[in-house]
SELOLO-661058 format. One record per atom (N, C-alpha, C): z, y, x. Coordinates in Angstrom, 3 decimals. Atoms other than C-alpha are relative to their C-alpha. Example, Ala and Ser with C-alpha at 12.3 -4.5 7.8 and 13.67 -1.06 7.14 Angstrom:
% SELOLO-661058
R:up:north:east
R:0.000:-1.190:0.890
R:7.800:-4.500:12.300
R:0.000:1.200:0.900
R:-0.060:-1.190:-0.820
R:7.140:-1.060:13.670
R:0.730:1.090:-0.770
This chain:
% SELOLO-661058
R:up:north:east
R:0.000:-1.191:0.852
R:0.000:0.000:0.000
R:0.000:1.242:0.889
R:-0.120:-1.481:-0.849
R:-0.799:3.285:1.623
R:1.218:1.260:-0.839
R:-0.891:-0.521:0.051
R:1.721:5.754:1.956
R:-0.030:0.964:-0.666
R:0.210:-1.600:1.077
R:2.926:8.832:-0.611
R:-0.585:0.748:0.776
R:0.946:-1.252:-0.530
R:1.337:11.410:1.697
R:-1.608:-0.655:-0.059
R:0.929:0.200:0.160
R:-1.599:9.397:1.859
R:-0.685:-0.002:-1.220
R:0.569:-0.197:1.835
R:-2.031:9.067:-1.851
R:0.009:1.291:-0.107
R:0.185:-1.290:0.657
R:-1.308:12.737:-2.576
R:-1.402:0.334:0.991
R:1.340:-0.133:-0.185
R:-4.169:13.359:0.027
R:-1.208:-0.271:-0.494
R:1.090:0.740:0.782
R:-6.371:11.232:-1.706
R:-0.419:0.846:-1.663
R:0.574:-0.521:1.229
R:-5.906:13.074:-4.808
R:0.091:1.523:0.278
R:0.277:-1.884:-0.904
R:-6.340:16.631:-2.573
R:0.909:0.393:-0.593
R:-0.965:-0.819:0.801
R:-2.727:17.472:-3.782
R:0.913:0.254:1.644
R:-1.028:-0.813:-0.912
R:-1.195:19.945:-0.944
R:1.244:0.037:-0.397
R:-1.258:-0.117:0.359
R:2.599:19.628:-1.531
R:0.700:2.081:0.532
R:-0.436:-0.991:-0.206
R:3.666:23.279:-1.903
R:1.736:0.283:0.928
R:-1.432:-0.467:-0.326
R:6.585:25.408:-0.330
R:0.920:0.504:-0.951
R:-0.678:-0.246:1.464
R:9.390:25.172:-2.774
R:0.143:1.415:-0.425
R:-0.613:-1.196:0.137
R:10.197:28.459:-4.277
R:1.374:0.468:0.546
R:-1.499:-0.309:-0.172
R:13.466:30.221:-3.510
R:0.784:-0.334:-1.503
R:-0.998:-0.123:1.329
R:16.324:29.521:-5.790
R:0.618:0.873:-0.358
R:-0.379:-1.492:1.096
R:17.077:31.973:-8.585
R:1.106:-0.267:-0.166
R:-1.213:0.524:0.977
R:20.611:30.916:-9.704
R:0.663:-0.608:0.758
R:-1.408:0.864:-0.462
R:24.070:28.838:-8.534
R:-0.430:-0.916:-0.253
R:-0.287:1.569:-0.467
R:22.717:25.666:-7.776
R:-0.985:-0.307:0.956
R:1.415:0.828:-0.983
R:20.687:23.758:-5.363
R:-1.029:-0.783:-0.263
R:1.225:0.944:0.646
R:17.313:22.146:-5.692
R:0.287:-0.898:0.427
R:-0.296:1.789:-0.213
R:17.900:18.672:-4.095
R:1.742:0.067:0.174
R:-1.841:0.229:-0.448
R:21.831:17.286:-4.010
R:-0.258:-1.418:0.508
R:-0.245:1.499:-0.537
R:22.122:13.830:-2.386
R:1.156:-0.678:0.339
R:-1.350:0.482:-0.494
R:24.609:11.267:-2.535
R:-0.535:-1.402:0.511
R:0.327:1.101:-0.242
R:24.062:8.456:-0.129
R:-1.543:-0.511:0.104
R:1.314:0.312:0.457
R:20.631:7.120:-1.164
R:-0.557:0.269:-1.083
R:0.323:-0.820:1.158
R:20.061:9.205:-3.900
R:-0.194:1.145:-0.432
R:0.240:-1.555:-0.280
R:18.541:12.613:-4.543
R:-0.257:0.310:-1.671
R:0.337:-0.491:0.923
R:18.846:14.559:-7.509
R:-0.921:1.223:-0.302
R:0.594:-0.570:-0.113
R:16.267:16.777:-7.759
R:0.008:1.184:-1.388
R:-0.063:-0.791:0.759
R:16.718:20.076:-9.906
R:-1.308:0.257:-0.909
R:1.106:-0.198:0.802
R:14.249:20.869:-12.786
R:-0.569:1.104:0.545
R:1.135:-0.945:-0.513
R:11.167:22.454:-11.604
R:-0.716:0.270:-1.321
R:0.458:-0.561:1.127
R:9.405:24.856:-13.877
R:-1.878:-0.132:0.627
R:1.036:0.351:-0.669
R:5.303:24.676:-13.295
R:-0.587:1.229:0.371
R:0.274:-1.194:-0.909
R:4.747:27.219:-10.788
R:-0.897:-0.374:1.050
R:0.753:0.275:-1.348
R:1.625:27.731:-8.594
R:-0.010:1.223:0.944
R:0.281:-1.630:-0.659
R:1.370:30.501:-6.115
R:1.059:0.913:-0.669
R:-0.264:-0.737:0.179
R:4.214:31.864:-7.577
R:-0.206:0.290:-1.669
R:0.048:0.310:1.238
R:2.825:31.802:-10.872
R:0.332:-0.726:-1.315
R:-0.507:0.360:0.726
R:3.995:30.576:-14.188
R:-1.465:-0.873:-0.500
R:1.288:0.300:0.555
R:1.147:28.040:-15.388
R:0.214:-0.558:-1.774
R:0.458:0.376:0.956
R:0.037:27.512:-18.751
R:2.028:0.066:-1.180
R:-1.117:0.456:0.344
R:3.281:28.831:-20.197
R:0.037:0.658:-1.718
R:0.422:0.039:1.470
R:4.124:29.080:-24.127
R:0.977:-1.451:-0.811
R:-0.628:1.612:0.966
R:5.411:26.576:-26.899
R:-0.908:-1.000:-0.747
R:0.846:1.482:0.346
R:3.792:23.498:-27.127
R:0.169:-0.123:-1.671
R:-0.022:0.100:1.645
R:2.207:22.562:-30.819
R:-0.104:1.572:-0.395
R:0.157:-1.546:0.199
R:2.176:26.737:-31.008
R:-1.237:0.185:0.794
R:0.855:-0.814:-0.581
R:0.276:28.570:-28.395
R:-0.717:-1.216:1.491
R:0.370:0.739:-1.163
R:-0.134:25.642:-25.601
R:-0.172:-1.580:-0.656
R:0.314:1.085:0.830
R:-1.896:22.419:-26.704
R:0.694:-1.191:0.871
R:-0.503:1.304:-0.872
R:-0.972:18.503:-25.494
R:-0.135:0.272:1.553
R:0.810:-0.213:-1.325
R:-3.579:18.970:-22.771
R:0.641:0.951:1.182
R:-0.878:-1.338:-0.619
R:-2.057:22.099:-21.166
R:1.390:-0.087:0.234
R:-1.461:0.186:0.011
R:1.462:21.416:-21.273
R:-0.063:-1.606:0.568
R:-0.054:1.219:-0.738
R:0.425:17.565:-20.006
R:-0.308:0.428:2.109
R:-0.082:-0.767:-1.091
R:-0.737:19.657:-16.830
R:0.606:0.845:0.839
R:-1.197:-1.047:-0.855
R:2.045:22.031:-16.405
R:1.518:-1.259:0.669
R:-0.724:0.871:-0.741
R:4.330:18.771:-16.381
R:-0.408:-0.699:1.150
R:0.620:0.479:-0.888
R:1.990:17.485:-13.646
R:0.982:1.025:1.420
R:-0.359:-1.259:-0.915
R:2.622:20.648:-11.830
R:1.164:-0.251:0.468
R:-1.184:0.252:-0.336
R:6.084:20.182:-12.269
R:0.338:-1.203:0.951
R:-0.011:0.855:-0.142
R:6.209:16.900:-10.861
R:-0.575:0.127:1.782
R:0.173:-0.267:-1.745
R:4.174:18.249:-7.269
R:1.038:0.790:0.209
R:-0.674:-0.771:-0.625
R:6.755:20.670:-7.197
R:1.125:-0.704:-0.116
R:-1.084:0.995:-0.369
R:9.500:17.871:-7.460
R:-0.293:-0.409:1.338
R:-0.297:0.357:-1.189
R:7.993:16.497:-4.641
R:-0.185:0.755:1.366
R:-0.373:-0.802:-1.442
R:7.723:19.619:-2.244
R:1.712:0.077:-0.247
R:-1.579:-0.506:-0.229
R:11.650:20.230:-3.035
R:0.462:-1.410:0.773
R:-0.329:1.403:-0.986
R:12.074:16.432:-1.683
R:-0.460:-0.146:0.753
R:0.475:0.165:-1.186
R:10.119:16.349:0.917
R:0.206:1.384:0.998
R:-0.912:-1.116:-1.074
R:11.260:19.997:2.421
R:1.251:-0.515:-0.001
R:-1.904:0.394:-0.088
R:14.945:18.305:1.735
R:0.065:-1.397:0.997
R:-0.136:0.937:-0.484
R:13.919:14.951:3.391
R:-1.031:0.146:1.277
R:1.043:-0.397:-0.539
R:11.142:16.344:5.795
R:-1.348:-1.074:0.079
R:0.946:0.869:-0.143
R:8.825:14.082:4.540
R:-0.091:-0.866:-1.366
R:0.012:0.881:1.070
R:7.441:12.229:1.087
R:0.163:-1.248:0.009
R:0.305:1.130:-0.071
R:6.957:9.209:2.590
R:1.629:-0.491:0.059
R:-1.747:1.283:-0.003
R:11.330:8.640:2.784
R:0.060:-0.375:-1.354
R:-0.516:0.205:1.682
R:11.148:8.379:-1.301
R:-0.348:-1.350:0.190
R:0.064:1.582:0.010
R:11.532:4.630:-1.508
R:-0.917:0.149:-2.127
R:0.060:0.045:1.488
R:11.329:5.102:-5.685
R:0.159:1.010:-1.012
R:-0.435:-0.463:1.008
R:11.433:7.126:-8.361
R:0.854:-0.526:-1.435
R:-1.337:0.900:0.638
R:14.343:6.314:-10.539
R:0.330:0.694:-1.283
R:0.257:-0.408:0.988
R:14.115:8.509:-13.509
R:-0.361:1.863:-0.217
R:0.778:-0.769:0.060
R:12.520:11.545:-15.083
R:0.525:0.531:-1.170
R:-0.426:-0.305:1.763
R:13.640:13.833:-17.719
R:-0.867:1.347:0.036
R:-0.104:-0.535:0.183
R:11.708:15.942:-18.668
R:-0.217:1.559:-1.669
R:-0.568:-0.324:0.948
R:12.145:19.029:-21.176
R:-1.331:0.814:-0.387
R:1.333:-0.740:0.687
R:9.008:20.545:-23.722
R:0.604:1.291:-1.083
R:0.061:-0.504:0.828
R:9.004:23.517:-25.101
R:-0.700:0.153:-1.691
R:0.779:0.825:0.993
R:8.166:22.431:-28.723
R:0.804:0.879:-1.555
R:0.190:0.109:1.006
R:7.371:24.025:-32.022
R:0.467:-0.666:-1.112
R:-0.816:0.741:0.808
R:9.276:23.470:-34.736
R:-1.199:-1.289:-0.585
R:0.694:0.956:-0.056
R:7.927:20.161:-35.926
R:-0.946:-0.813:0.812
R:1.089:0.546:-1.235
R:5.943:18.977:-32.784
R:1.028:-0.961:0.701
R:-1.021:1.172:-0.340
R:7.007:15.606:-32.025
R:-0.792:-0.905:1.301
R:1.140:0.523:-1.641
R:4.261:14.445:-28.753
R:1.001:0.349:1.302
R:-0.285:-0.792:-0.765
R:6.543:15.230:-26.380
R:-0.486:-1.050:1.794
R:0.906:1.120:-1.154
R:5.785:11.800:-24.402
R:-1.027:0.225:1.003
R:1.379:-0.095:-0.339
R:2.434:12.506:-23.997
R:-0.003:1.063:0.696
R:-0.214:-1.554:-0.711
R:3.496:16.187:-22.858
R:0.663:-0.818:1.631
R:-1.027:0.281:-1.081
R:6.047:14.343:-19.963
R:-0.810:-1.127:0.920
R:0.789:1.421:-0.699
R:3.292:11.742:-19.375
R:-1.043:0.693:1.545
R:0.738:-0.967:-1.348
R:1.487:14.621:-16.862
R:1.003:-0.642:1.200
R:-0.428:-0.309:-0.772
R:4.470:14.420:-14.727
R:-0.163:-2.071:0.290
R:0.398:1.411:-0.086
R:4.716:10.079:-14.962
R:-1.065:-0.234:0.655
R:1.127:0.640:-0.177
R:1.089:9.556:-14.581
R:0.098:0.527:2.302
R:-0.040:-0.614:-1.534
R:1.659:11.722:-10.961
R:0.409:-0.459:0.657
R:-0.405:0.852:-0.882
R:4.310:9.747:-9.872
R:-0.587:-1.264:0.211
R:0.454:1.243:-0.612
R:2.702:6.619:-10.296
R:-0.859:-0.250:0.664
R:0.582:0.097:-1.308
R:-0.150:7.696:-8.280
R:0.096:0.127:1.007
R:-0.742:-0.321:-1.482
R:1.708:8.963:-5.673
R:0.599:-1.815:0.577
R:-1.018:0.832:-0.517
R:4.099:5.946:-5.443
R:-0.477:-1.277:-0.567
R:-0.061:1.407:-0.163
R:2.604:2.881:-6.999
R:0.674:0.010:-1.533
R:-1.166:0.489:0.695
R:4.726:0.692:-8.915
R:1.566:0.440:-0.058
R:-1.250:-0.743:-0.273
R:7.535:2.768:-7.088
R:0.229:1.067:-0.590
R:-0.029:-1.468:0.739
R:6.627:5.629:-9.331
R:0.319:-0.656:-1.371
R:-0.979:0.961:1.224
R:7.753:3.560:-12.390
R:1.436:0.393:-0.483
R:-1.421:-0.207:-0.038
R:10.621:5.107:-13.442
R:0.696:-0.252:-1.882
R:-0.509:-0.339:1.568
R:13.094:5.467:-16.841
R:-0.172:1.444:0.110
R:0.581:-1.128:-0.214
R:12.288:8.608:-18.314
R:1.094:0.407:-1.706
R:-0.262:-0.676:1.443
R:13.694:10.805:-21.711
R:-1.176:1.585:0.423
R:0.914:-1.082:0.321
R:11.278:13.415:-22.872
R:0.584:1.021:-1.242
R:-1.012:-0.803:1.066
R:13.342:16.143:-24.953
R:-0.674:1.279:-0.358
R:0.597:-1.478:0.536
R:11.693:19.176:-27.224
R:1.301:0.679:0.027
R:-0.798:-0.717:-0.140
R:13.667:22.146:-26.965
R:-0.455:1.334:-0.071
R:0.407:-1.091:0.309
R:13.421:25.544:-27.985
R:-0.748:0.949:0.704
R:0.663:-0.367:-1.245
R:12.887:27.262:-25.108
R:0.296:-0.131:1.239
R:-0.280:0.345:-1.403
R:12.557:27.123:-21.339
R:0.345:1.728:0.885
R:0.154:-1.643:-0.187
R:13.129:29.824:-18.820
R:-0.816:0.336:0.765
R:0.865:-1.062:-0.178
R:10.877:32.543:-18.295
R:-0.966:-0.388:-0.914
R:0.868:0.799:0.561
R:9.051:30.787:-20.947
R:-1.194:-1.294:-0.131
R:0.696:1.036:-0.537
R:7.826:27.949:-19.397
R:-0.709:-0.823:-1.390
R:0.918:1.025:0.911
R:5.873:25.459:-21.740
R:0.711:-1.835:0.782
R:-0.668:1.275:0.053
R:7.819:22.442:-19.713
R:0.821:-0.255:1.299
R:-1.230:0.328:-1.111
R:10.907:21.701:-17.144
R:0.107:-1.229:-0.195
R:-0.551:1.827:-0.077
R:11.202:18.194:-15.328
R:0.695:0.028:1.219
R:-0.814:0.010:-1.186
R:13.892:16.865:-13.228
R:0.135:-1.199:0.502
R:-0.016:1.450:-1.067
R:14.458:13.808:-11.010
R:0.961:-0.176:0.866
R:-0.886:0.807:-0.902
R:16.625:11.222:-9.773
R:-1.119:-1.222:0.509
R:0.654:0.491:-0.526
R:15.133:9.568:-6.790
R:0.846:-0.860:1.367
R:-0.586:0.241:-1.237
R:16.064:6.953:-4.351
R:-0.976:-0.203:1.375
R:-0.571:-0.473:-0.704
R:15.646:7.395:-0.997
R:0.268:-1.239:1.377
């Protein structure tokens, strides 16, 4: 099996430089063999992508892409914390959160951007448990926040 950096090459995905942190907490915490990885909002360049409330103003499609997003920017915060993608043995679960329209119940399919990423990155090692939760809103108005526990 070729290695996570090699896969993200393969799918021409540059692992960004995390943002700075806004707020009282840290993006990766680690205990032992285990990294919790703080919810990333889907930021490129700095930018807010495709942001809005799903089922409203941002369709499946769009909000399946911003969780993507989210999901490279899980793994620059782990790999600036571990200096390197290739220490993630596994991904171990995935939560993440849709901004969702009253009645808009897809949220799966919204969280499946960030899933489908890991499992190309990692394989079978990208396999994880996952909850996918609608929620009113995100901040700065994001359209979708995902977070990760990863071992390591």
């Amino acid at each position: 099996m070729p290695k996570p950096s090699e896969n993200l090459a393969a799918l021409d995905i540059s692992l960004p430089i995390p943002p700075t942190v806004a707020g009282s907490y840290a993006p990766v915490v680690r205990t032992g063999d285990i990294l919790y990885v703080s919810g990333n909002l889907p930021v490129v360049d700095g930018v807010l992508v495709n942001p809005g409330t799903v089922g409203d103003t941002v369709d499946i499609a769009a909000a399946n892409h911003a969780a993507r997003v989210c999901a490279i920017n899980i793994l620059a915060n782990a790999a600036s914390y571990l200096g390197s993608v290739d220490r993630i043995k596994k991904i171990l679960k995935v939560t993440g959160y849709v901004a969702s329209a009253f009645g808009f119940s897809e949220q799966p399919k919204v969280v499946d951007g960030a899933s489908d990423l890991f499992l190309a990155v990692f394989g079978e090692n990208g396999r994880h448990a996952r909850s996918a939760v609608g929620v009113s809103a995100l901040p700065h108005g994001a359209s979708v926040e995902v977070e990760a526990i990863i071992a390591i």
